[in-house]
C-alpha positions in Angstrom: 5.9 26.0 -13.0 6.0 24.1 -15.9 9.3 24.9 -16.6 10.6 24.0 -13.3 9.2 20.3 -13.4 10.7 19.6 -17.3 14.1 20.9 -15.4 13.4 18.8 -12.2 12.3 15.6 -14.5 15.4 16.5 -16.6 17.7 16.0 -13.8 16.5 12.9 -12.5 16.9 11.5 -16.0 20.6 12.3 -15.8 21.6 11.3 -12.4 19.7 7.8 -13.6 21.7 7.1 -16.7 25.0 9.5 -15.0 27.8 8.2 -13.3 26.9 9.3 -9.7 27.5 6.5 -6.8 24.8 3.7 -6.8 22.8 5.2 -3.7 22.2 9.0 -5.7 21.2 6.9 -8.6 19.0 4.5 -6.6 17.2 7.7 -4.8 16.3 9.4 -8.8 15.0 6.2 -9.4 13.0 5.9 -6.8 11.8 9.6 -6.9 10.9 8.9 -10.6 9.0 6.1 -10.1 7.3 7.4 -6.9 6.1 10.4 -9.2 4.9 8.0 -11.9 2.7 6.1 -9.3 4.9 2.8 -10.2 6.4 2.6 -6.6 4.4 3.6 -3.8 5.2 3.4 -0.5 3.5 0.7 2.1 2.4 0.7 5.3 2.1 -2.5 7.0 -0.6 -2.8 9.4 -1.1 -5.6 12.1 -4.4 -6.2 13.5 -5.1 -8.6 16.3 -8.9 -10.0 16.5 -10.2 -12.1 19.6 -13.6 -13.4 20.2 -13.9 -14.8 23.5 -17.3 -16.4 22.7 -17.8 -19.7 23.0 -18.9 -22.4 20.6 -21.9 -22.4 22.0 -22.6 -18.7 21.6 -21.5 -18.8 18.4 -23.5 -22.0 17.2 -26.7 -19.9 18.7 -25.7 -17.0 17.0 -26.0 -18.8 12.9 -28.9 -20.5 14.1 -30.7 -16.9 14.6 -29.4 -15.6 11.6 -30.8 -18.2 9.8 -33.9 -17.8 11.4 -33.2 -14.0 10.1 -32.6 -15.3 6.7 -35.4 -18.0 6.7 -33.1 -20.5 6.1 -34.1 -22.4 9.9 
């Protein structure tokens, strides 16, 4: 197995420094990279938070963890 990734990493290095068209190269750099952990892919996530309490509610709700806290 060994064998096979020293062959796999050798030909990434030459379609990097080869003269294949800019996309192929792009790809073996990204691949190399990937495999390096340099480059990692992300995944955006969106989160939406609503708090339908009111002032109020909330105003009451530090006061009693204060009181929690000792802090009154």
């Amino acid at each position: 197995m060994q064998d096979f990734l020293t062959e796999t990493y050798n030909e990434l290095r030459e379609l990097v420094r080869g003269s294949m068209p800019d996309n192929a190269r792009l790809k073996a750099i990204e691949l190399t990279l990937k495999n390096r952990s340099k480059l990692k892919d992300i995944q955006e996530n969106k989160v939406e938070l609503t708090d339908d309490r009111s002032e109020q509610a909330i105003k009451e709700e530090i006061k009693q963890l204060k009181e929690q806290l000792g802090k009154s």
